[in-house]
ZAMARGU-4260 file (C-alpha; in steps of 0.2 Angstrom, whole numbers, plus 5000, padded with zeros to 4 digits):
<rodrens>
0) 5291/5648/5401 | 5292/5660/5419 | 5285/5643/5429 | 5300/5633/5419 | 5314/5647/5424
5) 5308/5648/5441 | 5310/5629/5442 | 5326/5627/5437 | 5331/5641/5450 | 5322/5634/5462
10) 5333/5617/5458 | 5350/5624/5456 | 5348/5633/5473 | 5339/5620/5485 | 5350/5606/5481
15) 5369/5614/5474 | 5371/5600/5461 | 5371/5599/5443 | 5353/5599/5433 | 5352/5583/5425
20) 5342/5573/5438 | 5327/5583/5436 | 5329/5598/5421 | 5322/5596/5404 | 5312/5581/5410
25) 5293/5587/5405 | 5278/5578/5414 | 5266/5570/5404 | 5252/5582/5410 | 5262/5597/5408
30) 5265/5593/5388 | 5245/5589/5386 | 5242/5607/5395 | 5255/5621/5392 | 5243/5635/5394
35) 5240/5630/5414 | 5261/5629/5417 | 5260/5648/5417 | 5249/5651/5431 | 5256/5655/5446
40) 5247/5641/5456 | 5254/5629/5447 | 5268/5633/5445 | 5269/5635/5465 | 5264/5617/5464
45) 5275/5612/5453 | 5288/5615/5462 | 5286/5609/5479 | 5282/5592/5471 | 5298/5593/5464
50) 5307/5602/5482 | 5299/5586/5490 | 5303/5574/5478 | 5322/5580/5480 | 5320/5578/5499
55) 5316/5561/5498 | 5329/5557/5486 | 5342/5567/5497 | 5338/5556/5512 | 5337/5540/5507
60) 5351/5529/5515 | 5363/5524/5506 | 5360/5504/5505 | 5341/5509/5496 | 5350/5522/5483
65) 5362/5506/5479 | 5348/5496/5478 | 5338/5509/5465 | 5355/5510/5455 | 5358/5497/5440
70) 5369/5481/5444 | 5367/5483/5465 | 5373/5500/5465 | 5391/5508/5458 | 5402/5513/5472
75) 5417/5504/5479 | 5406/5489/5487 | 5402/5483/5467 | 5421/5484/5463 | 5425/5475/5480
80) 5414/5460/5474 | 5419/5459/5455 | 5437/5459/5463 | 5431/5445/5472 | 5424/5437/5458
85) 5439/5437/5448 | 5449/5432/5460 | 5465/5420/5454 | 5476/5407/5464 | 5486/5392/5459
90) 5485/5378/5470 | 5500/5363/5477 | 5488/5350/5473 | 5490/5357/5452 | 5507/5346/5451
95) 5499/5329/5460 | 5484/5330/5447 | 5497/5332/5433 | 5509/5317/5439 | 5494/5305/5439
100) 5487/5309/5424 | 5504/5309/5415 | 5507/5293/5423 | 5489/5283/5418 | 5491/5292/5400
105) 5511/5282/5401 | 5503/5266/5404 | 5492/5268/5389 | 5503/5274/5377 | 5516/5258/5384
110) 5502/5246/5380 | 5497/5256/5361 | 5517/5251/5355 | 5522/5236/5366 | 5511/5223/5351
115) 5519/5233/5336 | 5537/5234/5344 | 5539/5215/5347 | 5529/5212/5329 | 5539/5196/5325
120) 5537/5189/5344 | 5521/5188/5342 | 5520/5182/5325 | 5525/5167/5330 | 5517/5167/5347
125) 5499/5169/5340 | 5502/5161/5322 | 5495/5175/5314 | 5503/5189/5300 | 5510/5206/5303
130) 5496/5214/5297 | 5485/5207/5312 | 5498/5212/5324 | 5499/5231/5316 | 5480/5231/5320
135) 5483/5230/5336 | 5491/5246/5336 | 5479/5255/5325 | 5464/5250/5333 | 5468/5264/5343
140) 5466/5274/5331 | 5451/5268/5322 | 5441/5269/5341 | 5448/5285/5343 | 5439/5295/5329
145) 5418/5289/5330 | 5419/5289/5351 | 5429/5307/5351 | 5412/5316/5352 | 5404/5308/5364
150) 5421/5308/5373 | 5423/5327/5373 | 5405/5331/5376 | 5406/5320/5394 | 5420/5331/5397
155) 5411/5347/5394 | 5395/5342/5404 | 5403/5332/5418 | 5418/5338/5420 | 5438/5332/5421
160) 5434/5321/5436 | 5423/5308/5429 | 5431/5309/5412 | 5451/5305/5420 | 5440/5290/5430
165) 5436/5282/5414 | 5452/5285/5405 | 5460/5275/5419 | 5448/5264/5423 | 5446/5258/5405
170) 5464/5257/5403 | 5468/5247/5420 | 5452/5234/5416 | 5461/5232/5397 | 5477/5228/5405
175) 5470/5214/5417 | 5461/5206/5403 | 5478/5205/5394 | 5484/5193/5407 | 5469/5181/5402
180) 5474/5181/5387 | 5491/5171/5386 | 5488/5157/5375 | 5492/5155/5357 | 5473/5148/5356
185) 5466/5169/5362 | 5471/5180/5351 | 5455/5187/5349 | 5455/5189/5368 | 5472/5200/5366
190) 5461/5210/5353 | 5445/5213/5364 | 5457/5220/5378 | 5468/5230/5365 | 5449/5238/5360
195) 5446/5241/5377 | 5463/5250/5380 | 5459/5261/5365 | 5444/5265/5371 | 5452/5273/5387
200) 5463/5282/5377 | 5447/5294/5371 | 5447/5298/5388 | 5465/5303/5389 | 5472/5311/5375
205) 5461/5325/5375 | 5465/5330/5394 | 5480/5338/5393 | 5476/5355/5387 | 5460/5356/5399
210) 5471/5352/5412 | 5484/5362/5409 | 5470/5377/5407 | 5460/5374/5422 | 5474/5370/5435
215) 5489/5380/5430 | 5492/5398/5428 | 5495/5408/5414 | 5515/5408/5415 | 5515/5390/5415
220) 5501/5383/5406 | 5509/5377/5392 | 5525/5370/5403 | 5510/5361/5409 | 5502/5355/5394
225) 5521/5349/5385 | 5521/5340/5404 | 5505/5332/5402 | 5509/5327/5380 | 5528/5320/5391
230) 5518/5307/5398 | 5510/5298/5384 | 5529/5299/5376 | 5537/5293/5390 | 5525/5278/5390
235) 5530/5276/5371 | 5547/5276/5374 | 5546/5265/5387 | 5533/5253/5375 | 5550/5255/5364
240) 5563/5248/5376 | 5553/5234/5389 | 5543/5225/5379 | 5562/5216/5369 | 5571/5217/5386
245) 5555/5207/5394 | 5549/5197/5380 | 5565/5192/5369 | 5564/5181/5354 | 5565/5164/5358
250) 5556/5155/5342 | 5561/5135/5348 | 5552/5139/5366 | 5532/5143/5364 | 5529/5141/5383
255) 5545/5153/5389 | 5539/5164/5377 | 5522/5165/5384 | 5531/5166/5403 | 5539/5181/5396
260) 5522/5190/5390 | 5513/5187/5407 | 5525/5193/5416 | 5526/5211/5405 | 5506/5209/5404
265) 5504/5206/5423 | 5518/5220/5429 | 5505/5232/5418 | 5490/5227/5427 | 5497/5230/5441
270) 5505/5248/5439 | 5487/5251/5430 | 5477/5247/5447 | 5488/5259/5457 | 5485/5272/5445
275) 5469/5270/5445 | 5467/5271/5463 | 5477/5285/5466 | 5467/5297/5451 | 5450/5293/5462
280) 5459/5302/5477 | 5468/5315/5469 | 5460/5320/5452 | 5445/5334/5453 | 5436/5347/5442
285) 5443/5361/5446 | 5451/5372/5461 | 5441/5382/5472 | 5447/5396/5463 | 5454/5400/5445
290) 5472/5400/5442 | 5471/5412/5429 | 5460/5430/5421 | 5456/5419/5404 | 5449/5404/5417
295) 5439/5417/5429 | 5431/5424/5418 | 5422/5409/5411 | 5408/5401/5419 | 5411/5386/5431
300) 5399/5374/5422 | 5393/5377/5403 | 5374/5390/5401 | 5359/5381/5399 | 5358/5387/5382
305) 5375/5379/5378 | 5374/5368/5362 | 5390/5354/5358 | 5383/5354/5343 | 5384/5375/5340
310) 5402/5373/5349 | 5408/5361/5335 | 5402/5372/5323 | 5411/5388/5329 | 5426/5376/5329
315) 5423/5372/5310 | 5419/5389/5305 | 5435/5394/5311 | 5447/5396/5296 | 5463/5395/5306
320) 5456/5381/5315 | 5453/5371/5299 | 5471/5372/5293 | 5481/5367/5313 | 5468/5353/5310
325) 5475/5346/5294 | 5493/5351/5299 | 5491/5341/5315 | 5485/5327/5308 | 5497/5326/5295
330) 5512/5329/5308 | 5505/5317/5322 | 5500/5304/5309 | 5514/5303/5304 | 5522/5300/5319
335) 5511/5286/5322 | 5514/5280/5306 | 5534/5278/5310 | 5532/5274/5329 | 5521/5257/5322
340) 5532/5254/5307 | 5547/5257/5314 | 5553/5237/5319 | 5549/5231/5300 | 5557/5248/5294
345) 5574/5242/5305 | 5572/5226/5303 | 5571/5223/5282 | 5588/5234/5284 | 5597/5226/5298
350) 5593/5208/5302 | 5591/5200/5320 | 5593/5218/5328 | 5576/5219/5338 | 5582/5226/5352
355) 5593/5239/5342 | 5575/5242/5333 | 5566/5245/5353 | 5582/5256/5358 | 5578/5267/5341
360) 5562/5271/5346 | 5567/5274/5364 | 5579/5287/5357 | 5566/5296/5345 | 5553/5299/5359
365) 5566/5304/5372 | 5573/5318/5362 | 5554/5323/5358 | 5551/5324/5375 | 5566/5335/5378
370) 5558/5344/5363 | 5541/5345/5371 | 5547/5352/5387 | 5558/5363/5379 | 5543/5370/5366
375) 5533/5373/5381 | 5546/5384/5390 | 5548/5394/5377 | 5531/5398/5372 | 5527/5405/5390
380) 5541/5415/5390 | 5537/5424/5370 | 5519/5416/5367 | 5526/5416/5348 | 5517/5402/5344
385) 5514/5402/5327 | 5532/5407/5321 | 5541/5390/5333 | 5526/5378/5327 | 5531/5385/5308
390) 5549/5384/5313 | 5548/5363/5320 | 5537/5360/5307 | 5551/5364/5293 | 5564/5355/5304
395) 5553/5340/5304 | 5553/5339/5287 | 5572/5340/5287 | 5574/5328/5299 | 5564/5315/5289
400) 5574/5319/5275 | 5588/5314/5285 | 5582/5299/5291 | 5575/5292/5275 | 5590/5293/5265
405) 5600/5287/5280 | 5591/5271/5285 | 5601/5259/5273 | 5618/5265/5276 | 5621/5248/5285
410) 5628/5258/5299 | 5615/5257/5314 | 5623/5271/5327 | 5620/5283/5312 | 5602/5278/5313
415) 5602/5281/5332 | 5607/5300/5329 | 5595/5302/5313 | 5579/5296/5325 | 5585/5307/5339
420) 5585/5323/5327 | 5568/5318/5320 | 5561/5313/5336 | 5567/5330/5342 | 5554/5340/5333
425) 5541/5329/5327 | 5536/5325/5346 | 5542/5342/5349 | 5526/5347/5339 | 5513/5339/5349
430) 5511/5352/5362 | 5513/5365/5350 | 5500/5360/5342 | 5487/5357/5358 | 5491/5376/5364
435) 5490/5382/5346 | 5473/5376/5344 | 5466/5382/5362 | 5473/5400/5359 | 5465/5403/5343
440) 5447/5394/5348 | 5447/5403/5365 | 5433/5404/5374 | 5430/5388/5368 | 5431/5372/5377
445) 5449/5367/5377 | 5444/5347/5379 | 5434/5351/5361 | 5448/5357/5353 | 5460/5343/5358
450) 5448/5331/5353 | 5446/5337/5334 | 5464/5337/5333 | 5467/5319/5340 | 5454/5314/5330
455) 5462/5322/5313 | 5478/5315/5320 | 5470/5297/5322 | 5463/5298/5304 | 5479/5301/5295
460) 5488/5289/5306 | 5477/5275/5301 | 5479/5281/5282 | 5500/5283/5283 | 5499/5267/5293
465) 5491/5258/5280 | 5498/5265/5266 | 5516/5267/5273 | 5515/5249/5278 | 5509/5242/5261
470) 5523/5254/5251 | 5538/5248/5263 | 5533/5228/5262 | 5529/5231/5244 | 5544/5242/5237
475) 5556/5246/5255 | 5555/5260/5270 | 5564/5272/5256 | 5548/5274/5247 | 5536/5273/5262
480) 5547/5288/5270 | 5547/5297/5255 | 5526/5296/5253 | 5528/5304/5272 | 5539/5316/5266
485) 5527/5325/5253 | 5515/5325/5266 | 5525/5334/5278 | 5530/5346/5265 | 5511/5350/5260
490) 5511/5352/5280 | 5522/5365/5278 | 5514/5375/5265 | 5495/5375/5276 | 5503/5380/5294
495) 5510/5396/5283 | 5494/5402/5280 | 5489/5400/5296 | 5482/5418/5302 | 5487/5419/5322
500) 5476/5428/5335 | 5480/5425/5354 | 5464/5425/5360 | 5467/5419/5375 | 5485/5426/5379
505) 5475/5443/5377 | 5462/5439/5390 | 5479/5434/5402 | 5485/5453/5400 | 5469/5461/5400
510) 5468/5468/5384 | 5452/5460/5380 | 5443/5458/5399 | 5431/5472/5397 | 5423/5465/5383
515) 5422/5448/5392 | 5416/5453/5409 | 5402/5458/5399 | 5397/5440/5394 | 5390/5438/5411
520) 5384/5456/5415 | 5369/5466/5403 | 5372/5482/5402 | 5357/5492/5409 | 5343/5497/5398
525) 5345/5516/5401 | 5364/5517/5398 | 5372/5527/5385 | 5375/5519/5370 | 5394/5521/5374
530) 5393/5509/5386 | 5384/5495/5380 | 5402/5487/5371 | 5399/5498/5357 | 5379/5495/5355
535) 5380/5475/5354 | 5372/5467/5365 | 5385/5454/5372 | 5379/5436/5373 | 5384/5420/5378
540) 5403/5413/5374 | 5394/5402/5361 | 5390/5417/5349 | 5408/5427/5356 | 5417/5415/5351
545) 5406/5414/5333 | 5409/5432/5332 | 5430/5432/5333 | 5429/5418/5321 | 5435/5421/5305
</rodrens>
């Protein structure tokens, strides 16, 4: 007990610092013999051991204390670097990579609708029914659902590069075997190049969330991602108006007809080679540095123990996620669902009006896409994302109220206005959508959460398709709008109970970055237990993201 007071004196007045380097902290030997720590020699040698032991620490430069310290050492140099490492700027070369990709995901989208648009041109062309010539439009959907895994797995392991290549490499080698196939004698030649078309379009309609995400910063990443949806509209609308202009009706003239469809099949190649060429010079991964906190603080390339599979689970687990899956679907079916119908809807009510019936779908996607762009602004600016999907989704059941009960008015410019306001929010609500789903699966991949919601969206577009189609042949457009209507409505019902959590938006604003930067840094093993993210033990994003599931 006197050797123990006369070392802590001994402490206190050699070194003028607090006693908690060295005091309390009994040797090993000193606990198997007590009896020998009251004798004067040892306790002499006790305490020059510890008098040199203090010495040495005192002197040690300062680059070997750092390196004795957890984590490199804790002074400015440690906060200098993880500064470094999270490190954010947006690059010039952002807006080329979202122009080519909006214009490849056009040429897609023109090539889905320009079949179904024309349905009775090529009818007669091919000498085949319209349901033949509706499959041509939902083939894109039926290849969309079994290839979307593979499709969003490439994407996570190789990359946007590789993944934008095949998208508009596929699309521009469908559109070239299009022109080899003008001849009433190859329609199964037009059918191989539509698959191969929709095969592409796995590769696109995922993308613009992760590029939105990876190349755009946090005030406008979902201006971006509304940008990136814009495309694949605009080529819809342009699918709506080109193909009647280019390939009129002309039932008494085969061969003019088939003039008119190289021409529309050719000028597609063409504009798909360009496209092509210009997304292998300009389209990469990712910029040198992250455009936002929620992107820096992720890893450049998935950990080794990363598993798709686990990642589709977390995704499915996620109650939230489950029902923006099914309201997607329902939303964006059934906008496919009216997009391919829409010439048989206008035609069975005003006859010989085809181009009337193009121009009608021209003006529904064009006011989506001002719905789109519109959506996307406002949710950087109040991030209220659930509340305006909830919103559009009630004023798309309106305006397909409107629309249904207006169709057979006989008065055609009433149907231009009815389309417009329906188009409005229904497109409106695919970027909604997209950003809906990354913020509440964040850290998720943002290509894996697009995917399952095209894929939904593909599943219940082939269902109304079919169904829709059968009812309007069967019975008229009143009662296939009507059976989308209910739809819609149930729609309604699911994205209310919808539980919202920003996940991503909090990263943004730092409310949650401690508790990620500790995904890539273990606390040390003699830290306090306040310090170690409130005892867990933080792992990779996989298990982070299974923990703020619901």
């Amino acid at each position: 007990m006197v050797a123990g007071e006369l070392v802590q004196e001994h402490l206190r007045a050699g070194t003028g610092a607090p006693d908690d380097i060295t005091v309390g902290r009994k040797e090993p030997e000193d606990e198997e013999r007590p009896n020998e720590a009251v004798h004067a020699g040892g306790a002499g040698e006790t305490i020059s051991k510890r008098a040199q032991e203090l010495e040495e620490d005192k002197e040690a430069p300062p680059d070997e204390r750092e390196v004795m310290l957890p984590n490199g050492g804790g002074g400015g140099e440690g906060e200098e670097e993880e500064e470094k490492r999270l490190e954010t700027r947006v690059y010039a070369r952002r807006f080329a990579v979202l122009a080519v990709f909006s214009l490849y995901s056009l040429v897609n989208a023109f090539q889905w609708i320009q079949y179904s648009i024309i349905t009775n041109v090529f009818t007669q062309y091919y000498g085949v029914t319209n349901d033949k010539v509706d499959w041509l439009s939902i083939v894109y959907m039926v290849a969309y659902v079994p290839l979307i895994f593979p499709a969003t797995w490439l994407l996570d392991r190789k990359g946007l590069r590789l993944t934008a290549l095949l998208g508009a490499g596929l699309n521009c080698a469908g559109a070239w075997l299009k022109c080899a196939s003008v001849n009433p004698q190859l329609f199964a030649v037009t059918v191989t190049a539509q698959v191969i078309c929709s095969v592409a379009q796995v590769f696109i309609l995922g993308l613009p969330s992760r590029v939105a995400s990876v190349w755009f910063g946090p005030r406008e990443v979902s201006t971006a991602c509304a940008t990136a949806v814009l495309g694949n509209q605009l080529g819809t609308a342009i699918g709506f108006l080109l193909p009647p202009v280019l390939v009129p009706n002309t039932p008494d003239n085969v061969e003019l007809t088939g003039h008119n469809i190289m021409i529309m099949f050719y000028g597609t190649a063409a504009v798909s080679t360009v496209l092509f060429v210009l997304a292998v010079i300009v389209i990469k991964d990712r910029p040198p540095l992250p455009p936002s906190q929620a992107q820096a603080v992720l890893p450049d390339s998935p950990p080794e123990d990363y598993s798709y599979k686990q990642s589709i689970l977390n995704l499915v687990k996620n109650k939230a996620f489950v029902l923006l899956l099914i309201t997607y679907g329902i939303m964006t079916g059934s906008f496919y669902s009216v997009s391919t119908l829409l010439n048989q809807m206008i035609m069975a009510c005003y006859e010989n009006q085809e181009l009337n019936a193009g121009r009608i779908g021209l003006t529904l996607v064009v006011a989506g896409m001002v719905g789109s762009i519109l959506c996307g602004l406002w949710l950087d600016r109040t991030k209220l994302y659930k509340i305006t999907t909830l919103i559009v989704y009630i004023l798309s059941f309106v305006g397909m109220l409107v629309f249904t009960f207006t169709l057979d008015l006989k008065n055609i410019h009433l149907v231009f206005v009815t389309a417009g306001v329906l188009g409005f929010f229904m497109t409106g609500y695919l970027p909604l959508g997209f950003e809906f789903g990354v913020e509440i699966t964040y850290p998720e991949s943002e290509g894996t959460s697009s995917g399952l919601l095209n894929a939904f969206a593909q599943i219940f577009g082939i269902i109304f398709t079919l169904i829709q189609g059968k009812l309007t042949t069967d019975h008229g457009p009143l009662s296939g709008n009507l059976f989308l209507c209910a739809w819609i409505f149930l729609g309604i019902i699911l994205t209310a109970l919808i539980k919202s959590e920003l996940k991503r938006h909090n990263v943004n604003m730092g409310a949650d970055s401690n508790h990620l930067k500790a995904l890539t840094t273990d606390c040390p093993g003699d830290c306090p237990s306040e310090k170690k993210s409130n005892g867990d033990k933080m792992e990779p994003s996989v298990s982070f993201s299974r923990e703020t599931s619901l």
